[in-house]
N, C-alpha and C positions, 0 to 999 in steps of 0.2 A: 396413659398412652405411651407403648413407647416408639421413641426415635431413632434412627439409624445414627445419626447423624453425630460426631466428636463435639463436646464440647466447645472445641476452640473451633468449632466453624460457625456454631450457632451464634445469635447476638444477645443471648438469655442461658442462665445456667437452668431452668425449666425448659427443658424441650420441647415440652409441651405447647408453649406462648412463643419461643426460638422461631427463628427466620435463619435463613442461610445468611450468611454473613457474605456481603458482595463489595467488591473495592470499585469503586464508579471512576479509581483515578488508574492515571498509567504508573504501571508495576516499575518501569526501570525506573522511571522518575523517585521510587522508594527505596530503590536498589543501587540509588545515586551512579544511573549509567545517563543522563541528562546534563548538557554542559552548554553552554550559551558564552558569547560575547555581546559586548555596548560598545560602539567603535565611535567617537567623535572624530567628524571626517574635517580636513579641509583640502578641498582640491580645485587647483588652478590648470596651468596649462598640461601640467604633466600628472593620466590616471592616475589612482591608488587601487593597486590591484593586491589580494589576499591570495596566498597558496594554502589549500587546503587539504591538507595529504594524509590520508584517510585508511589506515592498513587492516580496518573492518569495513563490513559493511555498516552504512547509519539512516536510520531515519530523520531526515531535513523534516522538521516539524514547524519550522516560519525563517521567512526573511522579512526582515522589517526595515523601511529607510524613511528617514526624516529629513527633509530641506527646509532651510529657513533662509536663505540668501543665495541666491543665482536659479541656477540649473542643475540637474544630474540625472546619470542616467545606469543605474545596475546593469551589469550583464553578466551571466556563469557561461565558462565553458567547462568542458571535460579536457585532459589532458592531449586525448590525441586529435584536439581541432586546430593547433597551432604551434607556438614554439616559445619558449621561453627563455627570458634573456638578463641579466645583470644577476644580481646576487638578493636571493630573498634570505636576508641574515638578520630581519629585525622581527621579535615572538612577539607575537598579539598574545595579551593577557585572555585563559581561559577562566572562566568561573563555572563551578558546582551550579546546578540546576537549586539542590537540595544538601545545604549544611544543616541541617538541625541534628542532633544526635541519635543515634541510633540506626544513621543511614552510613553505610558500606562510606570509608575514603579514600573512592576510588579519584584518580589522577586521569584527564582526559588522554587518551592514545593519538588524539587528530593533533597533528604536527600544524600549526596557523601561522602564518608567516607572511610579510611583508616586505617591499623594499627591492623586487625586479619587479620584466614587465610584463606581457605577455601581446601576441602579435597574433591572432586569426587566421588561419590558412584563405587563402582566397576562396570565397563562396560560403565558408563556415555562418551558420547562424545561431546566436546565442542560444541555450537551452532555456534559460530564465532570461526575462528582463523587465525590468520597472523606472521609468521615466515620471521624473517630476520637474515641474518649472513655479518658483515662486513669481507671483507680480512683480511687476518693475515700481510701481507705484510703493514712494517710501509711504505715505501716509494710510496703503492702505495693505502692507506687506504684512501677510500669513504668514506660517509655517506649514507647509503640506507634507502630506505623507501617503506611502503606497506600502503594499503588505504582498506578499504569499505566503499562504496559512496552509494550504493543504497538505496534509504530511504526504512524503513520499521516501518510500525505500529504495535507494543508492546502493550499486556497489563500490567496493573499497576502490582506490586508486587516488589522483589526482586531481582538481579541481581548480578552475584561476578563476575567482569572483572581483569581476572589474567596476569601477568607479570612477566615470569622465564624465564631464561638462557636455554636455548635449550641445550649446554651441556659446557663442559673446565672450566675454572678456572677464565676465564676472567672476571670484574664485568663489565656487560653489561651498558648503556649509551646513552640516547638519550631523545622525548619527544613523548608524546602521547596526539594528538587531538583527542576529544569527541565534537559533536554537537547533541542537540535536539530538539524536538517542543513539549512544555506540552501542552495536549490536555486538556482545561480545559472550559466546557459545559457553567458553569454560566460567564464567562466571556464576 
């Protein structure tokens, strides 16, 4: 019998018994354009808000937040919902999706940054948001956690992902996972 079909597509040097060869995972994730952060938060009276400055577009593939002590409450704006103020001059560490060898090492382009603040136009409503509250109860306090998983393609720009205390006195406590895919043409 024979096959059209090269070699290197098939998963059998008989072509004959060959299957196409099919990748069930995601390609950039191979092509090392996948980068993620693990943020241990603590936050008391004053948010901790991330600049996310993004000069592709990227696929937001999850946001993940963990609470173990207080309150919190996520919220994403886009650039032009508000205004930004003090100086984001402290880099959140990015990490590769995918170091194993043989994957491209590529360097994330998304600038992540910390350390101003940002301020909501009047009437602005968060694009994202995820509220959690641990029990008050020491003997019978959880850790809870809230996700967004669905992926979503972003254009390039700007982005302020906020983290305040929903309300009390408690300094809030937990971590916030970030996953993306830099969509990047000439690669």
């Amino acid at each position: 019998m024979t096959n059209p079909l090269p070699y290197a597509h098939s998963t059998r040097r008989n072509l004959e018994y060959g299957r196409v060869r099919v990748d069930p995972g995601n390609t950039a994730f191979w092509e090392g354009k996948e980068f993620r952060i693990s943020r241990e938060f603590v936050v008391g009276a004053t948010p901790l808000v991330f600049k996310f400055d993004a000069p592709v577009d990227f696929i937001l593939q999850s946001q993940s937040l963990t609470c173990d002590i207080g309150n919190i409450r996520f919220r994403a704006y886009r650039a032009a919902q508000g205004v930004e103020s003090g100086t984001f001059d402290i880099i959140e560490p990015i990490y590769r999706q995918n170091g194993i060898a043989g994957t491209k090492g590529l360097d994330s382009i998304v600038a992540l940054t910390t350390g101003g603040t940002f301020t909501p136009n009047e009437g602005e409503v968060a694009t994202e948001t995820i509220r959690l509250r641990v029990s008050n109860s020491t003997s019978g306090q959880t850790s809870v956690s809230g996700t967004l998983g669905d992926e979503r393609g972003l254009p390039s720009g700007v982005y302020y992902l906020e983290l305040a205390r929903i309300d009390g006195n408690d300094t809030a406590t937990g971590v916030f996972d970030l996953k993306w895919e830099e969509r990047r043409p000439d690669e």
